[in-house]
N, C-alpha and C positions, 0 to 999 in steps of 0.2 A: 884258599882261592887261587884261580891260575896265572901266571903272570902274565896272561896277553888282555886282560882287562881292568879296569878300574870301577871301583864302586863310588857314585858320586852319591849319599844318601841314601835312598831307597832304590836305585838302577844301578846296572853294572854296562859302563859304557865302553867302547871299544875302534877301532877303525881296522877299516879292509880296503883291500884295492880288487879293481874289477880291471881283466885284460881289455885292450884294445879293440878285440874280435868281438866281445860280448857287451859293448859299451851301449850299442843299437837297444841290447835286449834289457839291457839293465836299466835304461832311459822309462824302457815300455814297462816295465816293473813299478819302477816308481811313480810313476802315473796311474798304473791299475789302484798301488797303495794308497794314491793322495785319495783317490776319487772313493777308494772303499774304508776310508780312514783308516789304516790298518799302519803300525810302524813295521819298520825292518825287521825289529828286535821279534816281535809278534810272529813274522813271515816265516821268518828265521826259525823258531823252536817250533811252530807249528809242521813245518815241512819236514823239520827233525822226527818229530814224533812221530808224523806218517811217513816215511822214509827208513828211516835208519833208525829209530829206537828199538831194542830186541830183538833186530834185524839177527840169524843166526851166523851172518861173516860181512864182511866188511868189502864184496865183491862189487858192489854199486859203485862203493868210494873210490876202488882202484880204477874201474872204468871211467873215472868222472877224471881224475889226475891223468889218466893216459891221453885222454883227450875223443 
């Protein structure tokens, strides 16, 4: 398993930070989540799978770090 998480039981739990500039959007996130019952964790591998799973290069990701 990778060293940036912990498996508490049956989940593997973890923390992140959100920049300052995105704090707006990440408030608005987490409200879509509450309201559509959905966790992070779910957001999270779901966005994965349609995003970047099998993706054939990793060109989203560098765009997404550049800013």
């Amino acid at each position: 398993m990778a060293q940036w998480s912990y498996r508490c039981k049956s989940n593997i739990t973890g923390s992140y930070s959100i920049k300052n500039k995105d704090e707006d959007a990440y408030l608005a996130l987490r409200e879509l989540l509450k309201r559509n019952r959905i966790s992070i964790g779910e957001y999270l591998i779901s966005s994965y799978r349609e995003l970047d799973e099998g993706a054939p290069n990793d060109f989203r990701l560098a765009a997404l770090r550049r800013g």
